[in-house]
C-alpha positions in Angstrom: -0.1 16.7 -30.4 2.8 19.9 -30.6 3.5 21.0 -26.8 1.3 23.4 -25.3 2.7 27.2 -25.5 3.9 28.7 -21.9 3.6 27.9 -19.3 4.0 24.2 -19.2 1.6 21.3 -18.2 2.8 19.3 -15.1 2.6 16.3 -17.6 0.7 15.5 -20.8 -2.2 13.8 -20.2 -4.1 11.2 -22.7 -7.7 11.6 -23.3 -9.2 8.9 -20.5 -11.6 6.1 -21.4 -13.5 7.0 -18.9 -13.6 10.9 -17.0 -12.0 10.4 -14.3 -13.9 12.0 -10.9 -11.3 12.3 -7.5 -13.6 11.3 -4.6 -12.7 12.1 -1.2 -10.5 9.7 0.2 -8.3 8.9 -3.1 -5.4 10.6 -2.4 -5.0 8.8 1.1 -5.6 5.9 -0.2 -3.5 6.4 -3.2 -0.1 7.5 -0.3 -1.2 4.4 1.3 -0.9 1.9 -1.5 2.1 3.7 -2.2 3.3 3.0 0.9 3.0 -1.1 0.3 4.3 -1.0 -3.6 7.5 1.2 -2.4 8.5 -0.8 0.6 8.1 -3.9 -1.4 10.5 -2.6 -3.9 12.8 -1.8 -1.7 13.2 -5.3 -0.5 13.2 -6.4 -3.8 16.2 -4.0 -5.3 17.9 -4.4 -2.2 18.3 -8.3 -3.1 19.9 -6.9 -6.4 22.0 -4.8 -5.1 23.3 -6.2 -2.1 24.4 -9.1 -4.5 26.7 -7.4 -6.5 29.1 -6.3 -3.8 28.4 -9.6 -2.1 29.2 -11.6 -5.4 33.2 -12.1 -4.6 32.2 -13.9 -1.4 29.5 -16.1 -3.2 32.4 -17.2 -5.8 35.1 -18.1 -3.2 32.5 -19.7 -1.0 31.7 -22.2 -3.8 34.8 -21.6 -5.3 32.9 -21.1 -8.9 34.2 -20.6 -12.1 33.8 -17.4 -14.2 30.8 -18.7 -16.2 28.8 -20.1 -13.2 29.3 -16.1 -11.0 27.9 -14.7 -14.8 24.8 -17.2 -14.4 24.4 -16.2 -10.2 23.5 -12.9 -11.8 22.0 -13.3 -15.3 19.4 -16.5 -14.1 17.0 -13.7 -12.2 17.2 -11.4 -14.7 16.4 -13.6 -17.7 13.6 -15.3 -16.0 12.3 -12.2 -14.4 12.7 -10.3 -18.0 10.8 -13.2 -19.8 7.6 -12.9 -16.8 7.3 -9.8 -16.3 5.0 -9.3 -19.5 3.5 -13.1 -19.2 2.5 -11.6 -15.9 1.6 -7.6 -17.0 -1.1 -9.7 -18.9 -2.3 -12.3 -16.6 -2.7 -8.8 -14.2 -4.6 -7.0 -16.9 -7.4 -10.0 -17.1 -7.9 -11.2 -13.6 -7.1 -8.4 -11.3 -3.5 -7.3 -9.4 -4.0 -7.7 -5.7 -3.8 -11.5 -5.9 -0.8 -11.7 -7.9 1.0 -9.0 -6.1 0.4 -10.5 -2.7 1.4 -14.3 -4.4 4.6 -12.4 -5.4 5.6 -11.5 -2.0 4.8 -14.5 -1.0 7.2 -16.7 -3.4 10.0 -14.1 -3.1 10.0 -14.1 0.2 9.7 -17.6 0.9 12.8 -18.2 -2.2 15.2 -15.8 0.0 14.8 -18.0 2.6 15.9 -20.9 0.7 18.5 -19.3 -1.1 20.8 -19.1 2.2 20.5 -22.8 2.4 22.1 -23.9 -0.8 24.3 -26.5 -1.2 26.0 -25.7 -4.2 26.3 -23.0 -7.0 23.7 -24.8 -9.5 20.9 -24.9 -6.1 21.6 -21.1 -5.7 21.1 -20.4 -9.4 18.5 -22.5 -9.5 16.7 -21.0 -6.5 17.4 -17.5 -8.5 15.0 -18.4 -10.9 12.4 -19.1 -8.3 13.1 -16.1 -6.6 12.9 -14.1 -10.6 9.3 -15.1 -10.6 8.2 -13.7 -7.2 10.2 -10.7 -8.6 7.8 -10.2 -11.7 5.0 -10.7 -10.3 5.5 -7.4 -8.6 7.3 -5.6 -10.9 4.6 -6.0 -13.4 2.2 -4.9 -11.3 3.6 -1.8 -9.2 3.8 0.8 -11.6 -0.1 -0.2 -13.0 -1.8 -0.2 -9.5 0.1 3.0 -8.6 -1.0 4.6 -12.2 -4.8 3.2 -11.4 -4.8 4.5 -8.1 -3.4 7.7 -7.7 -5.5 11.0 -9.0 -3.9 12.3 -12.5 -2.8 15.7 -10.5 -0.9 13.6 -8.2 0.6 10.9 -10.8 4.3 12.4 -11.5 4.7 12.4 -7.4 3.4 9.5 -7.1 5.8 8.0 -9.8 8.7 10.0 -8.4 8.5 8.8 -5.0 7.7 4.8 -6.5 11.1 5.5 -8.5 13.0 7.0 -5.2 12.4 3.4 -3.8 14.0 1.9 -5.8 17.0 4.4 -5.2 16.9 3.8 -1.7 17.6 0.3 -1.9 20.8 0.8 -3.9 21.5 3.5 -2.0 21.0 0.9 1.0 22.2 -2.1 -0.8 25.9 -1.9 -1.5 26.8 -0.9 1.8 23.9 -3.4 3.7 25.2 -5.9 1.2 29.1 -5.6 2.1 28.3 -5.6 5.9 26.5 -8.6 5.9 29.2 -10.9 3.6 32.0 -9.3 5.5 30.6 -9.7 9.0 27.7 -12.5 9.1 28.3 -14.4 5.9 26.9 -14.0 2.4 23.7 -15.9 3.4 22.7 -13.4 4.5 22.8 -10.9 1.6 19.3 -13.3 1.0 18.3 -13.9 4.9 17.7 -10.3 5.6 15.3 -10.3 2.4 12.6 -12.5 4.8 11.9 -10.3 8.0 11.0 -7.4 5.2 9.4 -9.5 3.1 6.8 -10.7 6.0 6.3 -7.0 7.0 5.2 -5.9 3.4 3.2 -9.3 3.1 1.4 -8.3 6.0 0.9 -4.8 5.3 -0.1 -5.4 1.5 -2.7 -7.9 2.5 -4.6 -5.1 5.2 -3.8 -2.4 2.6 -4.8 -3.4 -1.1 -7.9 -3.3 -1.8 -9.4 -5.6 -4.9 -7.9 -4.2 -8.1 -9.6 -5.8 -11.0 -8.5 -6.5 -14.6 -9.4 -4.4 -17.2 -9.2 -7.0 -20.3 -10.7 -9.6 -21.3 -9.7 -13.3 -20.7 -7.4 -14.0 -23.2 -5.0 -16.9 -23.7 -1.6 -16.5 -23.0 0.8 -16.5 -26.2 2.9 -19.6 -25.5 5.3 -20.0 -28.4 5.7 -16.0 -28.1 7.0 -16.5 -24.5 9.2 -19.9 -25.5 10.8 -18.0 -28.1 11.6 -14.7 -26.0 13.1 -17.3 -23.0 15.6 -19.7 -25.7 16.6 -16.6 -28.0 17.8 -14.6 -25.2 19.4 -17.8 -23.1 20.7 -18.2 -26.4 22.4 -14.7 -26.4 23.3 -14.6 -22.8 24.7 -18.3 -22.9 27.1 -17.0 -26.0 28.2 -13.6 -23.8 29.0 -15.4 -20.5 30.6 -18.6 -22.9 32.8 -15.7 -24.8 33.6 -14.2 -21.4 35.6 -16.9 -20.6 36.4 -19.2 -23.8 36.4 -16.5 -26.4 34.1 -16.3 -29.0 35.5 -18.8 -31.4 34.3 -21.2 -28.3 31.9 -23.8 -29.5 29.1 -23.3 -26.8 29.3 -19.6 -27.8 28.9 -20.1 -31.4 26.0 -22.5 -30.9 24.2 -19.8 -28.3 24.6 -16.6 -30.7 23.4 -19.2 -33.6 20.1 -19.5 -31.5 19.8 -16.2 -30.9 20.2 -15.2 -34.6 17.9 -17.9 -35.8 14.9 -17.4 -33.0 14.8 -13.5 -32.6 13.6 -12.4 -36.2 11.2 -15.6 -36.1 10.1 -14.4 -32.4 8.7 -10.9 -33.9 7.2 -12.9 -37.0 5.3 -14.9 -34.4 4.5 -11.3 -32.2 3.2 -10.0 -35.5 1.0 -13.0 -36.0 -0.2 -13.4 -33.0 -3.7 -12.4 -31.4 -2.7 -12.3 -28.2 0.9 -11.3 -28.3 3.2 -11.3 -25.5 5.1 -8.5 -26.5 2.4 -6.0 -28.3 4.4 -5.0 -31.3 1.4 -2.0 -31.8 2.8 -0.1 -29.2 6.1 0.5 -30.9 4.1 1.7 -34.1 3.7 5.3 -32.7 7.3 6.8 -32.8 7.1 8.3 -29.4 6.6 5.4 -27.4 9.0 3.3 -29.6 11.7 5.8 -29.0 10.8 6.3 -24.9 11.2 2.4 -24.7 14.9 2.6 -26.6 15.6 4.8 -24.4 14.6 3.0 -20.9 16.1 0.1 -22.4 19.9 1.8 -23.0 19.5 3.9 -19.8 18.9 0.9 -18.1 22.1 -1.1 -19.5 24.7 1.8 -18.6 23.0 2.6 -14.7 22.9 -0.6 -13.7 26.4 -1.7 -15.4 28.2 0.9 -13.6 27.0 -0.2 -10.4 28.7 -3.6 -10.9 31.7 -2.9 -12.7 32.8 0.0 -9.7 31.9 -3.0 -7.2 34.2 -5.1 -8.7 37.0 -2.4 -9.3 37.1 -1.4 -5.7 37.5 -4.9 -4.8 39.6 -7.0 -7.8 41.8 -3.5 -8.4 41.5 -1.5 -5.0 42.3 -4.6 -2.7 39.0 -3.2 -0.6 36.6 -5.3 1.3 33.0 -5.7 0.2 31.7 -3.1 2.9 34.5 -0.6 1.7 33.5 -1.2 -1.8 29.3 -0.4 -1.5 30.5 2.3 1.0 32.6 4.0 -2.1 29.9 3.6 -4.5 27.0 5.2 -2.4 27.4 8.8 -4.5 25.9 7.1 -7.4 22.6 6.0 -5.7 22.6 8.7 -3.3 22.4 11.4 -6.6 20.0 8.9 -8.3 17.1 9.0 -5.3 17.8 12.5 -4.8 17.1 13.1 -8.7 14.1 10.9 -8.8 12.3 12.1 -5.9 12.8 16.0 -7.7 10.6 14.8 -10.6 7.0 16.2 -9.3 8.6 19.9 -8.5 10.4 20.0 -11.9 7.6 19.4 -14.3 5.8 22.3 -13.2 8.6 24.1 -15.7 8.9 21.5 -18.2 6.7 18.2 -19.5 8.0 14.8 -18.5 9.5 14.2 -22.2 11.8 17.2 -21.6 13.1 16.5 -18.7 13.9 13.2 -19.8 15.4 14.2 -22.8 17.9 17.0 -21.2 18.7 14.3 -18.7 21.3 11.6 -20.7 23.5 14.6 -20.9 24.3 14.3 -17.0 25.0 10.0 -17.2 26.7 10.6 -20.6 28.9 13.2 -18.5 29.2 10.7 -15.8 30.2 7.8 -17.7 33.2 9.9 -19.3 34.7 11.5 -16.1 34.4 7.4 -14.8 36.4 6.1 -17.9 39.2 9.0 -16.6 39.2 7.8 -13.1 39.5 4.2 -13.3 43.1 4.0 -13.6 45.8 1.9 -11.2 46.0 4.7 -8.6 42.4 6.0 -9.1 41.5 9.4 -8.3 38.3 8.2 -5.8 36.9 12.4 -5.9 37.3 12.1 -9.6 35.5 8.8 -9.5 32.6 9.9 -6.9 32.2 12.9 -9.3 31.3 10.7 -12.0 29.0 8.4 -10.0 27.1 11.2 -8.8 26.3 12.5 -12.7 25.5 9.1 -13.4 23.1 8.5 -10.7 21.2 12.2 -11.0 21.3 11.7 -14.9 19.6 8.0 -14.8 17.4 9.1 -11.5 15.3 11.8 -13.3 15.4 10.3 -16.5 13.6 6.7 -15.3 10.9 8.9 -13.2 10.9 11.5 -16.1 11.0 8.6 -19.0 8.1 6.1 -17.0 6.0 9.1 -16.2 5.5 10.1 -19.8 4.9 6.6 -21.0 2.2 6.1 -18.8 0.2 8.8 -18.5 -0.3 8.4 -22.4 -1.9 5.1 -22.2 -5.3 4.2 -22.0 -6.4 2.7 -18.4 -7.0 -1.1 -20.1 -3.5 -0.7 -21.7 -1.7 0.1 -18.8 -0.4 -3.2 -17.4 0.6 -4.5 -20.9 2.5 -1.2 -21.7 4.3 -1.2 -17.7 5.0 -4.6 -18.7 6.7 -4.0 -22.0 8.6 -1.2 -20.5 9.8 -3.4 -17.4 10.8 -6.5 -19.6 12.8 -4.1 -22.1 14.7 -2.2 -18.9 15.2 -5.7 -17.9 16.6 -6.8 -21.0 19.1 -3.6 -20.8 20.3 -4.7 -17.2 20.9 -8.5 -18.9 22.4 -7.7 -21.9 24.3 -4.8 -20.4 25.6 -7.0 -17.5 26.4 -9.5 -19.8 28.3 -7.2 -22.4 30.6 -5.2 -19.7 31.9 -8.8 -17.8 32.6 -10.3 -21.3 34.7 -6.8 -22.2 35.8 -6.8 -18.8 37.3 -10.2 -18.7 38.2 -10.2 -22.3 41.4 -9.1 -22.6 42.3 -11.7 -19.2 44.4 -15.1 -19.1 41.2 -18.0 -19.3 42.9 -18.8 -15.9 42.8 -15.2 -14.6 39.1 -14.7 -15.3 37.7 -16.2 -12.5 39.9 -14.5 -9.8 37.9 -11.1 -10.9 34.6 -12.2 -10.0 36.7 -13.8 -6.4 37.7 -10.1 -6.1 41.4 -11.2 -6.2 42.7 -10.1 -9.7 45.2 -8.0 -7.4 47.2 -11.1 -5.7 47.7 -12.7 -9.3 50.2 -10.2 -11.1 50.6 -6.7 -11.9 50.0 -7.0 -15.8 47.0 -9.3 -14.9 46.0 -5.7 -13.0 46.7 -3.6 -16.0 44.9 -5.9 -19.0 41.9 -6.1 -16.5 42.2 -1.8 -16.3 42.1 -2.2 -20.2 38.7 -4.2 -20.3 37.4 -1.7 -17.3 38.1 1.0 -20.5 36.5 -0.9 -23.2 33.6 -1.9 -20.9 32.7 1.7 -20.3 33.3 2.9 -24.2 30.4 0.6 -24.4 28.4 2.1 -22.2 29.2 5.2 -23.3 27.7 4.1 -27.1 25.1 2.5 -25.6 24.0 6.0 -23.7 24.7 8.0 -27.3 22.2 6.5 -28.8 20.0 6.2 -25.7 20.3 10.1 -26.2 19.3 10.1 -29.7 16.4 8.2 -29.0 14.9 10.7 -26.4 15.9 13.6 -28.2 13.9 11.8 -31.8 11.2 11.3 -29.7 10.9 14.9 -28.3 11.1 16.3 -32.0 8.8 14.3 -33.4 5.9 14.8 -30.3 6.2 18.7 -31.2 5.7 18.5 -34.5 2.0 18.3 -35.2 0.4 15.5 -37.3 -0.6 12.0 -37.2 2.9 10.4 -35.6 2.7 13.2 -33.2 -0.9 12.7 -32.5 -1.6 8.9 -32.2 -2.9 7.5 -29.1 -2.4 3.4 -28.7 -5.2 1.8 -27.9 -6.6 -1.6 -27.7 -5.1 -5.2 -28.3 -2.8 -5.4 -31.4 -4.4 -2.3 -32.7 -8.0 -3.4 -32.3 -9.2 -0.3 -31.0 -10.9 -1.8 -27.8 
């Protein structure tokens, strides 16, 4: 359906399954779940964030290779990519206050553990444990806000839900380089456990039961076993090229995998009854081209994040508290942005807003790729962190906002899901594409010391091919963001023009209309 003429809607709303009626008491219950969902995800970005500053103490403390600091990251985001929509369904069916509360539980309880590892392979194992308490709430935040709050309220709600999330990397980097330089980097997971308990505590008196809207379904098992090898398969080949080169044998083997499994993973999605990755959705061109563009913002937000950490560190000789403290622009401008959302759609719809907003993170990314030189210019370089983080702020609250509103209440969790697991799969894939540029143009034997944060103590053309991959890395991103752009601005077009792309609503399982 073509936009509304002047003046604007606060957001475009779907026709409901049901009419929805606001009793008294819904909005103060709605701030008050709000409350749980956003200081849970707090706690659970901070654990991101606070990592990667704290990743150079990590390596040195069990003195890991290259390939083993790659997999310290990329374990909780693969496994938390592949649950998140395993668990968006299992919410849909049997209700979301169980499995957010379990969540809590597990990640909490994982953090704890984490500090006590032995060795590198415990750690990353305990990642993965820690990746599923992660999706269980990620799957389910968005949907029990969306279900909760009145439709009048939904873009603040959002907004504020997405300004978490900002506060915790505004938080994390410096929390994160505090607590490895001072107490130790077991503590970048300790101080996950005192919050965890709180919210824990606070959910459980809070939520109240928030059934399922679907019916019991099985889950689709070869769907999810082929999502989990095809991208280990692809991530395995990035990290294995990162530090062996492509012509490698391990990374030949992963990409092979990849390759082979991915078209066969949408035949089986296409198939399937019960798919875990509802390839309807992507049938109506808006949606399809909202979800690109989550998935590309994603990539080149959380990318830069890492890659500054590193630079200040491996390049600037900083410490890890010096290194968040430089870096705080970018997340400062991104909650900032976020939390703006619910004032700026009473001038323009969601989709808009969204759309206008690449060209700030696109701006960003270049006047980064000026500044990251030998002797870096660090107001050139806060200049470009701060576009970056107001550009990818309003467009995730912006770009989630419009996505949901449009979906029927039994499709939210599937939808969230879907929209989680693909941002997911940008921060993988673009994590795992800027460290194998990054290190590319390295010595084998030099790789490691940038993870270590030590590049600088090794030579100064060891410095300068590193600067090189820095520029390659953020040409990447810079790509990756076009056609993130592109994306949003298709999408915009063709929701204007009137007619049946414009107009169709997704509903029901695979298309089944329920």
């Amino acid at each position: 359906m073509a936009e509304p003429p002047e003046p604007p809607r606060p957001v475009d709303l779907p026709e409901p399954d049901e009419e929805y009626i606001e009793r008294p008491g819904d909005a103060r219950y709605a701030w008050r779940v709000l409350s749980v969902v956003g200081l849970a995800s707090i706690v659970m970005a901070l654990n991101l964030s606070t990592l990667n500053v704290a990743l150079p103490h990590v390596v040195r403390h069990f003195d890991a290779g290259a390939v083993a600091a790659n997999w310290v990251l990329l374990s909780f985001m693969l496994a938390n990519t592949v649950l998140i929509v395993v668990f968006g369904r299992l919410a849909d069916m049997y209700g979301r206050r169980g499995m957010y509360l379990t969540g809590l539980a597990v990640f909490t309880a994982s953090s704890l553990l984490l500090g006590f590892s032995p060795t590198v392979e415990v750690l990353i194992a305990l990642r993965v444990v820690q990746a599923v308490g992660a999706a269980m709430l990620l799957a389910n935040s968005a949907a029990i806000i969306t279900t909760v709050f009145p439709r009048r309220l939904l873009g603040h709600g959002l907004g504020v839900y997405t300004a978490s999330f900002s506060v915790a990397q505004l938080l994390g980097p410096s929390v994160g380089g505090l607590l490895a330089d001072v107490a130790g980097w077991q503590w970048v997971f300790w101080f996950n456990v005192p919050l965890g308990v709180l919210c824990l505590i606070w959910g459980a008196f809070s939520l109240r039961s928030l059934p399922g809207h679907g019916e019991r379904q099985p889950l689709d098992m070869p769907g999810n076993l082929l999502l989990l090898v095809s991208l280990s398969g692809l991530l395995i080949a990035l990290s294995l090229a990162g530090d062996g080169g492509w012509g490698s044998p391990g990374a030949i083997a992963g990409l092979a995998v990849f390759v082979l499994l991915a078209p066969l993973f949408v035949w089986v999605e296409h198939r399937s009854g019960h798919p875990v990755v509802d390839l309807m959705l992507f049938r109506h061109l808006p949606f399809a081209m909202a979800y690109l563009g989550a998935f590309v913002n994603t990539a080149a937000r959380f990318s830069v994040t890492l890659l500054a950490a590193l630079y200040f560190q491996s390049i600037g000789g900083d410490g890890a508290f010096e290194a968040g403290m430089k870096i705080m622009p970018l997340p400062l401008a991104t909650i900032v942005a976020s939390s703006m959302l619910g004032p700026m759609t009473r001038w323009a719809s969601a989709r808009t807003i969204a759309s206008a907003s690449n060209v700030l993170t696109i701006a960003g990314l270049g006047v980064i790729l000026a500044g990251m030189t030998a002797r870096p210019s660090y107001t050139l370089l806060a200049v470009g962190f701060t576009l970056v983080g107001a550009g990818s702020g309003v467009f995730f609250s912006a770009n989630t906002t419009d996505l949901m509103t449009d979906m029927p209440h039994n499709r939210v969790g599937i939808a969230n899901a879907v929209r989680l697991m693909l941002q997911n799969v940008g921060v993988v894939l673009g994590t795992a594409l800027s460290l194998t540029i990054l290190t590319a143009p390295l010595e084998q034997d030099d790789r490691r010391e940038v993870f270590a944060g030590t590049i600088s103590d090794v030579s100064s053309g060891a410095v300068g091919d590193l600067l090189y991959g820095y520029h390659w890395a953020l040409i990447m991103l810079l790509v990756l963001q076009g056609i993130g752009m592109a994306a949003a601005l298709a999408g915009w077009v063709v929701r204007r023009r009137p007619g049946p792309a414009a107009s169709t609503t997704v509903t029901g399982q695979a298309g089944s209309g329920r």
